[in-house]
N, C-alpha and C positions, 0 to 999 in steps of 0.2 A: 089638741091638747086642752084641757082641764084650767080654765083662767086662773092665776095666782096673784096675790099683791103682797109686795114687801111692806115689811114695819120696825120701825127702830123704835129699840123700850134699852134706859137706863137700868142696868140690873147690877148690884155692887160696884157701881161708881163707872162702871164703862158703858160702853153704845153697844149693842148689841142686836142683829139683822133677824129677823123669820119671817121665812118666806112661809104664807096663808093662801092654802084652800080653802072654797064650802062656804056654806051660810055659819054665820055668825053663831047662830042659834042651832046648830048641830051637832050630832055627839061629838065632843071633842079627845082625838088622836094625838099623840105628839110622837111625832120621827125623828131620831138622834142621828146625824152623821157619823162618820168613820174620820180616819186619819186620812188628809191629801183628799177630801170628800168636800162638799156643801151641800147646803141644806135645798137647792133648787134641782139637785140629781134624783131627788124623789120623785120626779112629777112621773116619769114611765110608773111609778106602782100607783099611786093616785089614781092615772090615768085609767088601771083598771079596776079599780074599786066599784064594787056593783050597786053600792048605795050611797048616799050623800053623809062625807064626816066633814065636822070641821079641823081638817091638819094643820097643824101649827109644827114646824121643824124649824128648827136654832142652826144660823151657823154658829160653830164653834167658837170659841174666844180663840182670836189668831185665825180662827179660818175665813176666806169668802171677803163678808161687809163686816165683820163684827171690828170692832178693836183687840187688835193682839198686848201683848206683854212686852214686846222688844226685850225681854231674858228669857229667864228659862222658865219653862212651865210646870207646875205643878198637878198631879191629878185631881188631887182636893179641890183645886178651883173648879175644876168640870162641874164638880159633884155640888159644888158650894152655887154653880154660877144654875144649873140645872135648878137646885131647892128654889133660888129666886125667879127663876121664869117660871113655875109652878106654883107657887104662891101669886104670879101677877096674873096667869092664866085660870087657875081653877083653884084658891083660895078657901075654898066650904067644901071642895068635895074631892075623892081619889083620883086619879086618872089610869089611863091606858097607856101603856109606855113603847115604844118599839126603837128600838137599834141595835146599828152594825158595826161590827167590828171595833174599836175607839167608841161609839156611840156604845155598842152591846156590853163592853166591859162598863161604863157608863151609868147605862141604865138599872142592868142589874145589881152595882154595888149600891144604888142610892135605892132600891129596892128592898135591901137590905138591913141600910142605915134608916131610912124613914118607912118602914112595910105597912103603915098605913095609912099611906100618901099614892098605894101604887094596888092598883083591880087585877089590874092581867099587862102581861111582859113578855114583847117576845127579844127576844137576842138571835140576832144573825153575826153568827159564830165570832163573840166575844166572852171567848174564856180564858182570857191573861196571855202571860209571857210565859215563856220559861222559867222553869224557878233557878235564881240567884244566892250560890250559896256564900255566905258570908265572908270565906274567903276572897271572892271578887272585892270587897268595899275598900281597900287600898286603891287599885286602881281603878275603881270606879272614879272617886272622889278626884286622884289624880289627873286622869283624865277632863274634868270635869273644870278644876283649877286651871288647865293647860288653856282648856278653851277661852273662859274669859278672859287669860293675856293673852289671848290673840284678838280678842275681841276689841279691848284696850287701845290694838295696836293695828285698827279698824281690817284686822283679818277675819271677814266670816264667808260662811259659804253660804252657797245662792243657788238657788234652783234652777235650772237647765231653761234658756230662752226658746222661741220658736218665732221665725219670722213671719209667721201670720197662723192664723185659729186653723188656718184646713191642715196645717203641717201640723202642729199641735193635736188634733185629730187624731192626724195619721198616726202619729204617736201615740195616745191612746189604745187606738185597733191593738197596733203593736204588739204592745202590755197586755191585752186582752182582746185575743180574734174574736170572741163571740161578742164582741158590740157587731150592733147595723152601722151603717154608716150613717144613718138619722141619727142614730143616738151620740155617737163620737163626735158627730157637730154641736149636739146641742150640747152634750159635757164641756166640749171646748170652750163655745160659748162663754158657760157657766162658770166653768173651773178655772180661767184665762182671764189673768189681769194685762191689762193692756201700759206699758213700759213708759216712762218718760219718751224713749227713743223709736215707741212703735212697734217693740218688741212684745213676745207676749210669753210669760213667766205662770207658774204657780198659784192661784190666788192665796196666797198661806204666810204666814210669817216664816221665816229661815228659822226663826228660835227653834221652830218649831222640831230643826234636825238634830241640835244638840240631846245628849244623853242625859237624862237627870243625874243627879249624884247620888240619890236614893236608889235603894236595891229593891227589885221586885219580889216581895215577900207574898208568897203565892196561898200562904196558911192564913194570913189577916184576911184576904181576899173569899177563903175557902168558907171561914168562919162567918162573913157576912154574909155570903151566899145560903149558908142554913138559916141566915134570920129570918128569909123572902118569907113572905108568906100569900102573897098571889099565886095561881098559876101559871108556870111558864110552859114558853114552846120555843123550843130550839131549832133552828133552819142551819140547816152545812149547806154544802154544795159538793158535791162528788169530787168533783177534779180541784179542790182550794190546795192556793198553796201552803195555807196557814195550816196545814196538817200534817204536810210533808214538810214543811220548816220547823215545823214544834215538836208534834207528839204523835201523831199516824192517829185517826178517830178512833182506833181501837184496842191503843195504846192503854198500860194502866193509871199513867200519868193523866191522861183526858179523860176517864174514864170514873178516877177518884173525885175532879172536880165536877161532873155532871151530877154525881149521885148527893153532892151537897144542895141540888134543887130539890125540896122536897116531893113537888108537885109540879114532874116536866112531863112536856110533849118532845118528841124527838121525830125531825123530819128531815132529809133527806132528800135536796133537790138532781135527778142524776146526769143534768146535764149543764149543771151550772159550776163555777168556780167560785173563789173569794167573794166576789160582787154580785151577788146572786139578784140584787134588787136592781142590775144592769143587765144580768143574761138573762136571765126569767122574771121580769114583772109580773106577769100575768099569775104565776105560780104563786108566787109570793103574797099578792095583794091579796088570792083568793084564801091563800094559810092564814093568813092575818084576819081577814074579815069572818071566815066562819072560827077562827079562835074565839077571837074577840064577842062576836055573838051566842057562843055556845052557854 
């Protein structure tokens, strides 16, 4: 593997982790994690990268090493906390942006929001939720209310323990047979905080399972998405569930929000699922680097 070193940088007032590849002084990449993701699951694409960048990936606020919220999370911070690690990162000039899922919703709204902060973007397959129509917002908000007296009344929920990293692992595979078993240890690894009791949990905040009380308004989202003004390239995975959960890729609902890229690539990995930068590294690293260099 590809040598990395962790760095902590204060960015709006919290601590916040990126794990660094490469020289110092090399093109600089920046890889956005997903949800239930960190930012050291990148290394299988690094690892095939054919030429030297310097990668700088964020774990998330809440995710990993960073400092979480202990409430609820807002998406605006993403976007808020992203503007300040790129101003501490590259400051005088655009950058290259790449994320998945959580990260790819992410990347391309602050694409949107700042378009000339951002060269080229790729999103592995983060194009929203389902759209939320307004009659949901009663019981959204109620819901929402429920939760904090439970919270009050120190009732939260907790992510599933595992008595040591290889069963954790194995869970993993589970969730996803096309991991190796190299790779299921090293996510374990990575994604596995180790428990007061020796148990091994989530690396994530729980906040992070509650529902916001905000409705996903998939038109604000649509509207930023025509502000991009880099080129994108979009990576699915044949078999994701996030298409059989939302919209089917051929759907017109997925279909209205692709065409808000002005300027996409669309690709198609066909043997991969949701995680594609887990099942096909190799694929992926090479879409990335001859994007990025074209």
């Amino acid at each position: 593997m590809k040598p990395s070193e962790s760095e902590f940088v204060t960015l709006r007032g919290q601590r916040h982790h990126l794990r660094c590849w490469g020289a110092i002084d090399a093109p600089l990449l920046v890889l956005v994690h997903g949800w239930g993701d960190v930012a050291a699951t990148w290394q299988f694409v690094v690892d095939e990268f054919a030429r030297e960048w310097r990668v700088v990936a964020p774990d998330l606020r809440g995710f990993g090493q960073t400092d979480g919220n202990d409430d609820t999370y807002w998406f605006a911070e993403y976007v808020a906390d992203l503007d300040a690690l790129l101003e501490h990162l590259s400051p005088a000039a655009p950058v290259k942006l790449v994320g998945h899922s959580l990260g790819g919703n992410l990347v391309s709204l602050y694409a949107g929001v700042r378009p000339e902060r951002v060269t080229r973007l790729v999103n592995l397959e983060g194009t929203g939720l389902l759209p939320h129509p307004p009659e949901m917002a009663p019981a959204r908000m109620a819901k929402w209310l429920s939760v904090l007296r439970e919270k009050d009344q120190g009732k939260l929920p907790w992510f599933r323990t595992y008595a040591t990293h290889a069963e954790f692992a194995a869970r993993l595979k589970k969730d996803n047979p096309r991991l190796t078993d190299e790779r299921a240890e090293f996510m374990a690894l990575n994604l596995g905080e180790v428990q007061a009791d020796g148990t091994i949990t989530l690396a994530a905040d729980v906040h992070h399972r509650w529902d916001s009380p905000n409705l996903y308004r998939v038109e604000e989202y649509m509207a930023t998405w025509k502000n991009i003004t880099a080129p994108t390239l979009m990576i699915t995975g044949a078999h994701s569930f996030m298409f059989t959960r939302f919209f089917g890729k051929d759907a017109p609902e997925y279909r209205r929000r692709i065409e808000c890229f002005r300027d996409i690539k669309e690709v198609t990995l066909e043997d991969s699922g949701h995680n594609m930068h887990h099942d096909e590294p190799t694929a992926v690293a090479r879409l990335i680097e001859e994007f990025m260099l074209s």
